[in-house]
C-alpha positions as CSV (number, residue, x, y, z in Angstrom):
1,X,-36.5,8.8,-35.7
2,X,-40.1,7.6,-34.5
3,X,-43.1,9.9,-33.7
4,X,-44.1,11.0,-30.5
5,X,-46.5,8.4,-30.2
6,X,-44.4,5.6,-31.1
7,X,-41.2,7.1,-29.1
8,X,-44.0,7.4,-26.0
9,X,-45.1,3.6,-26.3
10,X,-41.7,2.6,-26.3
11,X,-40.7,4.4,-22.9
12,X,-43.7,3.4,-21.4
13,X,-42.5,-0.6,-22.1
14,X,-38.5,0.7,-21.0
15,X,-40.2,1.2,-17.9
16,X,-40.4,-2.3,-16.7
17,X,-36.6,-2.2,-15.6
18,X,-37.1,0.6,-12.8
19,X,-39.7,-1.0,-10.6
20,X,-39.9,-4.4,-12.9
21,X,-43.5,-3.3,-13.8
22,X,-45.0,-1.9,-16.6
23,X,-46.8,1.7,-16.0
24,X,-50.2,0.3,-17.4
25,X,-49.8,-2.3,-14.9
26,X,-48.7,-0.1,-12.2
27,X,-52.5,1.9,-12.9
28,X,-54.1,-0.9,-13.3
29,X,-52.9,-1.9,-9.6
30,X,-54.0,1.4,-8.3
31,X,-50.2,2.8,-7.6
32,X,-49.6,6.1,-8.9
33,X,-47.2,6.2,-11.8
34,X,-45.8,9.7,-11.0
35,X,-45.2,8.4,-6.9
36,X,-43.0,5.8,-8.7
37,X,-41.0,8.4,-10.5
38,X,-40.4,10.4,-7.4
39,X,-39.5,7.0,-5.4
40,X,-36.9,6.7,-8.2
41,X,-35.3,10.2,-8.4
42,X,-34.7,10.4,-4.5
43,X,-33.0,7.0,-4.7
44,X,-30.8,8.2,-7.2
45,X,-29.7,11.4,-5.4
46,X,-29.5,9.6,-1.9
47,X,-26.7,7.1,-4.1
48,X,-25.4,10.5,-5.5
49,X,-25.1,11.5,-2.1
50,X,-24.0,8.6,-0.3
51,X,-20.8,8.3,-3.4
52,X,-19.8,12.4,-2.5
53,X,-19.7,11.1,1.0
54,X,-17.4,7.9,0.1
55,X,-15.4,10.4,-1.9
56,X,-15.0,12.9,1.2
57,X,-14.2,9.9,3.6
58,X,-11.6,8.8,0.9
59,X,-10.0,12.2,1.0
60,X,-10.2,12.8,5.0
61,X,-7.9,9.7,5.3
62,X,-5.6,9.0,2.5
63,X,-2.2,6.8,2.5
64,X,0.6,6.9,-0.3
65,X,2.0,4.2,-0.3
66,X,4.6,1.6,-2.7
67,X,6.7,-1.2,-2.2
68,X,9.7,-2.6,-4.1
69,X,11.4,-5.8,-4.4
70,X,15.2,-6.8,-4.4
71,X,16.6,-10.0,-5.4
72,X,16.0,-13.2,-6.5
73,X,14.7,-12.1,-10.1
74,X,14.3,-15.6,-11.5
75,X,11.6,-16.1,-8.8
76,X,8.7,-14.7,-7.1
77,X,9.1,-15.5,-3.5
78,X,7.2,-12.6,-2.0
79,X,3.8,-11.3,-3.2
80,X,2.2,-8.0,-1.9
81,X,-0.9,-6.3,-2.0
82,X,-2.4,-2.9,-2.1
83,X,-6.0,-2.3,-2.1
84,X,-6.8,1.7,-1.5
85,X,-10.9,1.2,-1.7
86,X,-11.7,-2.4,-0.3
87,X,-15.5,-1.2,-0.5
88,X,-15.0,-0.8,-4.1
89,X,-13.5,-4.4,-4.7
90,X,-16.7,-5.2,-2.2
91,X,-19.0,-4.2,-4.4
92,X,-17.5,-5.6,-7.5
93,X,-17.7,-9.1,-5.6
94,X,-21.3,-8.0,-4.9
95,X,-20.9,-8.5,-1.0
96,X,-22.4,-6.8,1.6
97,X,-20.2,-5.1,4.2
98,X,-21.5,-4.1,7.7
99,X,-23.0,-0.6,8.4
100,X,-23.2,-0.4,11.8
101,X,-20.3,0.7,14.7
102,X,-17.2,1.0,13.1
103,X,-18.5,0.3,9.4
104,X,-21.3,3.4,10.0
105,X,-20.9,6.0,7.3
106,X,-19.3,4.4,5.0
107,X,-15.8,4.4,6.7
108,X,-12.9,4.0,4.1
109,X,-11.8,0.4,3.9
110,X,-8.1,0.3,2.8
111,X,-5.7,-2.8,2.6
112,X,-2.2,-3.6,2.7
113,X,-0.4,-7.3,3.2
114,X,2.8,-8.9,2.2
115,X,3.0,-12.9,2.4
116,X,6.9,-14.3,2.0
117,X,8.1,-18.0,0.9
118,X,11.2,-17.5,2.9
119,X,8.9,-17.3,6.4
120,X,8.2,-20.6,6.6
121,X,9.6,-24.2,7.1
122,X,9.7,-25.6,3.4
123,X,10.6,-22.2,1.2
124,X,9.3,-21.7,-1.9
125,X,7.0,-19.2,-3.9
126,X,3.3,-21.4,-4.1
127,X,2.0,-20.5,-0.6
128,X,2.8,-16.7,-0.7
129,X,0.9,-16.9,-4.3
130,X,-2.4,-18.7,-3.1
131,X,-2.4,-16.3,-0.2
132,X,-2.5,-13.2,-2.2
133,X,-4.9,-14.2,-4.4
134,X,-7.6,-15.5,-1.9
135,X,-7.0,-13.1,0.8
136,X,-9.7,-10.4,-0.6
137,X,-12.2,-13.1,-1.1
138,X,-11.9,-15.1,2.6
139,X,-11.5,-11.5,4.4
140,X,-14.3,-9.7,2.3
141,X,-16.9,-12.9,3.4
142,X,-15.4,-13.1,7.0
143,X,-16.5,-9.3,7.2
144,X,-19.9,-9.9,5.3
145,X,-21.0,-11.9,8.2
146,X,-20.5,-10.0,11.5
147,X,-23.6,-9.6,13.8
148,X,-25.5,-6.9,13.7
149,X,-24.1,-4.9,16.8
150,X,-21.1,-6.9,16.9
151,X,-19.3,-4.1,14.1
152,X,-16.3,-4.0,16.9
153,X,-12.6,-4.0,17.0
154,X,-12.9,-7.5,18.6
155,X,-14.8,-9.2,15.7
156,X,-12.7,-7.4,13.3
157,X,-9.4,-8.6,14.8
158,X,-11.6,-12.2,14.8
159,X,-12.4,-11.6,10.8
160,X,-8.5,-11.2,10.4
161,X,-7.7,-14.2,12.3
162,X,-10.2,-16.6,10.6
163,X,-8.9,-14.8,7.1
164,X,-5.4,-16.7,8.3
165,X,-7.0,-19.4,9.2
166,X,-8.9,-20.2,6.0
167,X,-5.4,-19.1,4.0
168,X,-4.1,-22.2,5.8
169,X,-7.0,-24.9,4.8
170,X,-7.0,-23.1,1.5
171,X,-3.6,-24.1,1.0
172,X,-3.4,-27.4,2.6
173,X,-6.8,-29.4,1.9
174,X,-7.7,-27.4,-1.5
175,X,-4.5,-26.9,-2.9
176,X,-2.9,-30.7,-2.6
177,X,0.3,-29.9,-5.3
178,X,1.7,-27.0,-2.8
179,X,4.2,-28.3,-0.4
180,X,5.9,-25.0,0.5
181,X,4.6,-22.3,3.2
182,X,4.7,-19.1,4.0
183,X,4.7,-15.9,6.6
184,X,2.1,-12.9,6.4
185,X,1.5,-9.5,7.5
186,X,-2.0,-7.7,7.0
187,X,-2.8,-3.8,7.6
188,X,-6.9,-3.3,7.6
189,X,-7.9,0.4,8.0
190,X,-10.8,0.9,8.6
191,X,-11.6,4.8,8.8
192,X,-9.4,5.4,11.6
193,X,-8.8,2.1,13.2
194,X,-5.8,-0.1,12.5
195,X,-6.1,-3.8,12.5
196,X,-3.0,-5.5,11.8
197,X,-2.1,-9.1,11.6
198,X,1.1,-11.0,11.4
199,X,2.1,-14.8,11.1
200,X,5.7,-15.9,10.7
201,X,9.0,-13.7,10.7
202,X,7.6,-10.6,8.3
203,X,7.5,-7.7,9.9
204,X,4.8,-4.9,10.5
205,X,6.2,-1.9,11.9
206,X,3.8,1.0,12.9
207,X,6.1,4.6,12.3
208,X,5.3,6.9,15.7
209,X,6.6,10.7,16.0
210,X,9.1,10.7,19.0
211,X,8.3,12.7,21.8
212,X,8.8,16.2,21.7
213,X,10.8,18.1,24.7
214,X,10.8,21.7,24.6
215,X,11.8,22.7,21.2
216,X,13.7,19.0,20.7
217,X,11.9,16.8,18.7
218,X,12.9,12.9,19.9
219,X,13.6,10.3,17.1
220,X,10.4,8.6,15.9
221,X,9.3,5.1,17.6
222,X,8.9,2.3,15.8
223,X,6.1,0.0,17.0
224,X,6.5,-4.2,15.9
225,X,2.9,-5.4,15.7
226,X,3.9,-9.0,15.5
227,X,7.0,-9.6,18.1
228,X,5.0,-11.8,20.0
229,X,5.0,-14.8,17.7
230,X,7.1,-15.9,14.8
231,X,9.9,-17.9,16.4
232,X,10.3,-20.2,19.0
233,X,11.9,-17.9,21.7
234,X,8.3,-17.5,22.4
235,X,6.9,-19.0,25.6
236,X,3.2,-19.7,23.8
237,X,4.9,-20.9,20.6
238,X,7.4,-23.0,23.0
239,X,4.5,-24.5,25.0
240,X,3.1,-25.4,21.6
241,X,5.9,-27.7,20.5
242,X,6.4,-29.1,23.3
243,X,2.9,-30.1,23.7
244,X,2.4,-32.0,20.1
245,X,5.8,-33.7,20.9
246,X,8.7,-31.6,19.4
247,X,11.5,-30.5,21.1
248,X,13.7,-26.9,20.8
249,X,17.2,-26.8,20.0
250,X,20.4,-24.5,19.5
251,X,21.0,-24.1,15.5
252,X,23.8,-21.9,13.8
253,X,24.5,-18.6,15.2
254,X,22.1,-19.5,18.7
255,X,19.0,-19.6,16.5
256,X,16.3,-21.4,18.2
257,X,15.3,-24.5,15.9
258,X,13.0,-27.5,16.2
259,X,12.9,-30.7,13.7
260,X,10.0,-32.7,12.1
261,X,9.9,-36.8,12.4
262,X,11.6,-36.3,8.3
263,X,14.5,-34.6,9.9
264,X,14.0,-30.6,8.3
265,X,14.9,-28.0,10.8
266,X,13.4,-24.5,10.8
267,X,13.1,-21.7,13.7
268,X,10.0,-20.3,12.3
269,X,7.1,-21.7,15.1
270,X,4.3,-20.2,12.5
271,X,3.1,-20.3,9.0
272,X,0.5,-20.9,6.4
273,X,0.8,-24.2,4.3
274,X,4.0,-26.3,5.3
275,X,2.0,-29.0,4.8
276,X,4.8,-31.8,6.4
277,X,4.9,-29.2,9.6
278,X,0.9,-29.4,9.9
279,X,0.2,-33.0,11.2
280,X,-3.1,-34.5,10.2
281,X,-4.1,-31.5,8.6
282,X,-1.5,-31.5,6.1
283,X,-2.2,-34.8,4.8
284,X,1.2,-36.3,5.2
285,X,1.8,-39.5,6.9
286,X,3.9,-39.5,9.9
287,X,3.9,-35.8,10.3
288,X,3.2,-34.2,13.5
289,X,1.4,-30.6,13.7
290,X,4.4,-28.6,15.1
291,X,3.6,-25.1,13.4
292,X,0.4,-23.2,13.7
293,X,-0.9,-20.2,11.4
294,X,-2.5,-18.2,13.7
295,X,-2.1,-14.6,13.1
296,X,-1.1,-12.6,16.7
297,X,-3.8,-9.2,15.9
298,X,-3.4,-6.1,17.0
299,X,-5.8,-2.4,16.7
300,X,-5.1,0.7,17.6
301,X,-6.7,4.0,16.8
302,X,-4.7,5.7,14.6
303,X,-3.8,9.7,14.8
304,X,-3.2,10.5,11.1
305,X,-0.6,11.8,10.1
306,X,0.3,13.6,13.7
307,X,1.3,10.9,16.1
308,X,1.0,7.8,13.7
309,X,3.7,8.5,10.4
310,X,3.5,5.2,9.0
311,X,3.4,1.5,8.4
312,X,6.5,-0.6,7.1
313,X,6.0,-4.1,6.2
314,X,8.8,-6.2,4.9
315,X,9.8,-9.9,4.2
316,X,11.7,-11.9,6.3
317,X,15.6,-10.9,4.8
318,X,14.9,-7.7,5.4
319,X,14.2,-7.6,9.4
320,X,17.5,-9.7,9.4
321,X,19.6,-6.8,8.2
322,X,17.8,-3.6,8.7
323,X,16.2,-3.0,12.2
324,X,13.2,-2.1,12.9
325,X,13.5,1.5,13.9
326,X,16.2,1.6,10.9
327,X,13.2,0.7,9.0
328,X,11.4,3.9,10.9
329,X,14.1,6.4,10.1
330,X,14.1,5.7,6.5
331,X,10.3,6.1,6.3
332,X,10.6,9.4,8.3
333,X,13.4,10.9,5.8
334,X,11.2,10.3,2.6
335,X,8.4,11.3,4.8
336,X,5.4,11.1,1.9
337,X,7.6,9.9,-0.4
338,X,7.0,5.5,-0.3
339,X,8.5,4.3,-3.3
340,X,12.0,6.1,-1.9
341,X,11.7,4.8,1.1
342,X,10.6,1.4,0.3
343,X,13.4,1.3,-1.8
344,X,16.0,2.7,0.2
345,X,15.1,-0.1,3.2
346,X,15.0,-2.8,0.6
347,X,17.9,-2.1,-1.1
348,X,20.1,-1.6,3.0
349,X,18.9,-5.3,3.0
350,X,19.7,-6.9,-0.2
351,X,23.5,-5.2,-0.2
352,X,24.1,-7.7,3.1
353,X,26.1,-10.2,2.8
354,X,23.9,-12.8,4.7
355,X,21.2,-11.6,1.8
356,X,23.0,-12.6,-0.7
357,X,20.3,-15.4,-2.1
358,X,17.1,-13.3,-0.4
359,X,14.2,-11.7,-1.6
360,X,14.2,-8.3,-0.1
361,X,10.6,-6.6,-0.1
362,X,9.6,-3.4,1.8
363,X,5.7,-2.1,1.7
364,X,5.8,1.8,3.1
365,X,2.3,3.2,3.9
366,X,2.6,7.0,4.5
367,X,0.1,8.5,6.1
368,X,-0.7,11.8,4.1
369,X,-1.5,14.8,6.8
370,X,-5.6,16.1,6.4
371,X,-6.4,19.3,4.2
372,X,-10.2,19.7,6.0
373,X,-10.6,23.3,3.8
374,X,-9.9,21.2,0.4
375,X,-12.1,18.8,1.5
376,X,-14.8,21.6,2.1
377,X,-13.5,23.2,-1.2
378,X,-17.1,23.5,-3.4
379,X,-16.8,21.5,-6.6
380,X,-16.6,24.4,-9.4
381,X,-13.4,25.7,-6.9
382,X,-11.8,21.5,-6.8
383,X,-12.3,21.3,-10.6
384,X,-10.8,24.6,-11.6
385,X,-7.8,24.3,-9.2
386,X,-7.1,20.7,-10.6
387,X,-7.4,22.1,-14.6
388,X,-4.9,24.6,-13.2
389,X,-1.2,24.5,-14.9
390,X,1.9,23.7,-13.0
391,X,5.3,24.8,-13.5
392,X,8.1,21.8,-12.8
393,X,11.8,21.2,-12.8
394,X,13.3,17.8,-13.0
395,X,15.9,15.5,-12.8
396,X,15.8,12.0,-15.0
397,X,18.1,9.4,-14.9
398,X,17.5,7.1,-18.1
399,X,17.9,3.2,-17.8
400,X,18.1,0.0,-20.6
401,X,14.0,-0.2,-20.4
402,X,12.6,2.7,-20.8
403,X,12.0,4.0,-23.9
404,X,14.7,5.5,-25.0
405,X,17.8,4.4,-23.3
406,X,20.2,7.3,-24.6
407,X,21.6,10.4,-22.3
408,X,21.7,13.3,-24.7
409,X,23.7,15.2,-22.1
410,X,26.5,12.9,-22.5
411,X,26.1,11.4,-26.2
412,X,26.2,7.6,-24.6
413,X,23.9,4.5,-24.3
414,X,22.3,3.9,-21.0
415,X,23.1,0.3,-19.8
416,X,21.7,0.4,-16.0
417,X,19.0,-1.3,-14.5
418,X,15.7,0.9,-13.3
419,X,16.8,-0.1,-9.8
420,X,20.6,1.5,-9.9
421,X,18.4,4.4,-12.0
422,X,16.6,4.8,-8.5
423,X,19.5,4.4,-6.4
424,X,20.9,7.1,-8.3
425,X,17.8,9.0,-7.4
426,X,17.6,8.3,-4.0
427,X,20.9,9.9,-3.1
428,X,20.0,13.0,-4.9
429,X,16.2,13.2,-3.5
430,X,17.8,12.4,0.2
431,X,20.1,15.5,-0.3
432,X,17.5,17.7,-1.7
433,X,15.1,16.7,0.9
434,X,17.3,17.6,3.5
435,X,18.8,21.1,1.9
436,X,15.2,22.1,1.9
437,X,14.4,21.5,5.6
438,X,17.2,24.0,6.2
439,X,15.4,27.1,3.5
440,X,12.6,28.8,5.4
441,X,10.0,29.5,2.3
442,X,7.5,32.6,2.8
443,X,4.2,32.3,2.8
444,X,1.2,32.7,0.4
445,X,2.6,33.9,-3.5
446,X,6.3,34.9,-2.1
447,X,6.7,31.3,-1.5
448,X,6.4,30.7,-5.6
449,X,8.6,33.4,-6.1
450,X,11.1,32.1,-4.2
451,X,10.8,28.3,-5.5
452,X,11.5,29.7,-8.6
453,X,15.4,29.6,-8.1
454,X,17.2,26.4,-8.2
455,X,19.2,25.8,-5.1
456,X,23.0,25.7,-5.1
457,X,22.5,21.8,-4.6
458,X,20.0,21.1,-7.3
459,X,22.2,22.9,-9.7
460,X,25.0,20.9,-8.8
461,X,22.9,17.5,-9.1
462,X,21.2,18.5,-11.8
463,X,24.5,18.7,-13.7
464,X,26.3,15.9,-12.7
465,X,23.2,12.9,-12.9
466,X,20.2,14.1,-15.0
467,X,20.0,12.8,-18.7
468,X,17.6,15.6,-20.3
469,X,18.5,18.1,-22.4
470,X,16.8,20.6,-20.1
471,X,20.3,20.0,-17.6
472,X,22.0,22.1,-20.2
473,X,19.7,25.3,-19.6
474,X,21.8,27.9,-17.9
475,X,20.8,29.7,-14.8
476,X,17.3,29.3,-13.3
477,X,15.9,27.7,-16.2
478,X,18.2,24.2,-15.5
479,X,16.0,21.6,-15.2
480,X,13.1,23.4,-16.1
481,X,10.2,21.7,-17.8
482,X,7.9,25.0,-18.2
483,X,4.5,25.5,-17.5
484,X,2.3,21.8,-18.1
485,X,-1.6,21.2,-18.6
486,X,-3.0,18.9,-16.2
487,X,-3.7,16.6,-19.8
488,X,0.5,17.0,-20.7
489,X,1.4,15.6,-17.0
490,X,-0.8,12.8,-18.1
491,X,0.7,12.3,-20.9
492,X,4.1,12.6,-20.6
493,X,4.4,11.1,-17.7
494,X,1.2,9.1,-16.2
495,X,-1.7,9.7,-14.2
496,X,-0.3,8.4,-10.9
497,X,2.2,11.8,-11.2
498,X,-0.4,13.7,-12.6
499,X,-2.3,13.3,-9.2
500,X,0.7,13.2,-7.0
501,X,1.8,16.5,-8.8
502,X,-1.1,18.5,-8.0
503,X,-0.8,17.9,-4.5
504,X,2.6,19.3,-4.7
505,X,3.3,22.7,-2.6
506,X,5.6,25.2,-4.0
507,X,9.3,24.4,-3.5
508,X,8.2,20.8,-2.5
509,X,10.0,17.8,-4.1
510,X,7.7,14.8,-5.1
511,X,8.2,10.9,-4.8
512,X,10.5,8.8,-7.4
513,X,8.2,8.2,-10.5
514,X,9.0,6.3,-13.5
515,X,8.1,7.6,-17.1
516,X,8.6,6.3,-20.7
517,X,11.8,8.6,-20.6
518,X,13.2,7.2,-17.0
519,X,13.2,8.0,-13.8
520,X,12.4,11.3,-12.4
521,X,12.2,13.7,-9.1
522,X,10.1,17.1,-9.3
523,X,10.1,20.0,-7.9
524,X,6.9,22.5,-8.4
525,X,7.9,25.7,-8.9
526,X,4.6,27.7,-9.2
């Protein structure tokens, strides 16, 4: 180690990379060294403060969310994305963001969008790919460059529709090798604003709690943010055509079609790529510009988690065979619970018969209710509650990936796919779900007393599907996994559970989740 007077030369000259100037410069400039210093320290705790902030935001308004995909495994047709922190991939890209009107306080920037191959004229999986890769990048600088004053809903819808816009050139001038196209649906929070945008025949669904009269609680809405576009039933979209030359038609089953000058047929009116549906644009000869890719945008302020449940967004198959409020009904009975409910809607899709070569994607977007007093929670109380143990019960059902696919209930290979594994799952959770609706828990510590017997149905489930040896406990220890470290939920079985387990209540079953050992539901017990 160096002496003090070497040790002091050298942090004076590691100086230079706070203000960029050496201290004996700094004196020799007449600035006061220990000013500098201070300037320095209150910067870091306004950026200390300003990151707590961002973290409370985050927790005031947080999503789960998931999405699955059916069909079609030798391709990717559909391609989704789910950004939780857009300001975080912001910063990353080292871009700016407004701070003003509805950007002020660093409001939470959350993203979700699904772009589909089979939305469009030519089908194919190029488009869909370009779009999900480019989209952060085009939407990030569209938003980078709103006026100062101008940080409203109608500039933000206008960021989303350039965004579409640029997708389309991006594809068609940049990208000369893709010939296919495809549909889109975006969901931009922003705090508690909703933008939404959606091109083609995805769907965006927004989930609303039915009305309640006197003690009857109405069937939840469900809300289409993009029915006024997409197919060529629409006057605008009709007027369109007609106007650049084309001409609308009766195809199979009444479908509204239209054809190019090559003779193709589609009844989508709007897409991004489909270069020989583009005219000019799409550098084809002979083609004429029959399709459009502009977005129809929506906003709406959002009340989380009371009258606004969710957002389902799905691919083109999937609003063929499962209606919209289908779509909301699922999402309402694995209320919280995304990956179950994406999968249940993509799975009602894929098993039709007019699906039978379709990709079937489903995006769920829960909207988790506010806990203001953990928010308010000091930091020693967060941190000791989350090093706190938990107590879980479980069933797993074991398929050919995972990582070892062999029931020892049963003595037999496993041979079935993780997707019948969660089928599987599904049934049981939608069951379990709905027993515990009917049980009436007390409250405070009774309520862990109480969770710690298995119901009649989980006992019965638990012996007939789950594949640990813990199914072979008798009484109130089936199932049972026993008391777990906050480090042995990470490690056993990932730190997306670990999180989602902590936020379990007592007698409260958690979300599909996949393991090295299979496929799991929990229950906490205490």
């Amino acid at each position: 180690m160096s002496g003090g007077g070497q040790s002091g030369q050298n942090f004076c000259a590691s100086n230079a990379g706070f203000s960029g100037t050496p201290l004996w410069k700094l004196k020799q400039q007449g600035a006061n060294p220990q000013k500098v210093f201070q300037d320095q320290e209150e910067a870091k705790q306004k950026a200390a403060q300003l990151a707590q902030e961002e973290e409370v935001a985050l927790a005031s308004f947080r999503v789960a969310v998931d999405a699955v995909t059916l069909g079609r495994p030798d391709t990717m047709l559909v391609r989704h994305l789910i950004v939780k922190d857009l300001r975080k991939v912001a910063a990353r890209s080292m871009i700016n963001l407004p701070t003003g009107g509805l950007f002020e306080n660093k409001a939470p920037l959350q993203l979700f969008a699904l772009f589909d191959g089979q939305s469009a004229a030519e089908l194919g999986p190029m488009a869909a790919e370009c779009c999900a890769k480019t989209l952060l990048a085009k939407l990030l600088r569209n938003m980078s460059v709103i006026p100062a004053g101008y940080e409203n809903a109608t500039f933000i819808r206008a960021c989303l529709k350039k965004a579409f816009e640029d997708l389309d050139k991006e594809v068609l001038r940049n990208q000369r090798s893709i010939t296919d196209g495809c549909g889109g649906a975006v969901a931009l929070l922003v705090g508690e604003k909703l933008f939404t945008a959606v091109c083609g025949q995805c769907e965006l669904v927004l989930v609303e709690a039915g009305p309640r009269k006197g003690s009857r609680q109405e069937p939840n809405v469900a809300v289409s943010m993009g029915a006024q576009q997409g197919n060529w039933g629409v006057a605008e979209d009709e007027k369109f055509l007609k106007d650049n030359g084309g001409m609308i038609f009766p195809g199979e089953g009444g479908k509204l079609m239209t054809s190019n000058p090559s003779g193709a047929i589609t009844a989508v009116s709007r897409s991004i790529g489909d270069r020989a549906w583009k005219g000019s644009m799409g550098g084809l000869p002979g083609s004429l510009k029959f399709l459009r890719s502009i977005p129809e945008t929506r906003s709406v302020d959002i009340s989380w988690a009371e009258k606004h449940l969710a957002l389902v967004m799905t691919s083109c198959p999937v609003g063929k065979a499962v209606s919209s409020s289908e779509a909301a009904v699922v999402a309402s009975e694995f209320d919280s619970k995304p990956r179950a409910a994406s999968g249940e809607i993509a799975s009602k899709a894929a098993s039709a018969p007019q699906n039978a070569n379709g990709q079937c994607t489903a995006l769920v977007v829960h909207f988790v209710p506010k806990d203001d007093k953990a928010i308010k929670e000091p930091a020693a109380k967060k941190a000791k509650k989350e090093a706190e143990s938990l107590r879980l019960r479980h069933i797993v059902v074991r398929h050919q990936e995972c990582g070892q696919p062999f029931d020892p209930v049963r003595n037999v290979a496993v041979t079935r796919s993780p997707m019948e594994a969660e089928a599987i799952l599904r049934r049981a959770l939608k069951e379990l779900v709905q027993e515990a609706k009917t049980i009436r828990l007390p409250a405070g510590k009774k309520a862990s007393m109480a969770a710690l017997q298995p119901t009649a149905r989980f006992t019965s489930l638990c012996k007939e599907i789950s594949e640990c040896s813990t199914a072979q406990k008798g009484g109130g220890m089936m199932g049972d996994l026993g008391w777990l470290q906050p480090d042995q939920l990470q490690k056993q079985f990932g730190p997306a559970f670990a999180e989602t387990a902590k936020n379990l209540q007592p007698g409260q079953w958690s979300d599909l989740s996949s393991s090295e050992m299979g496929i799991h539901i929990f229950q906490r017990i205490a």
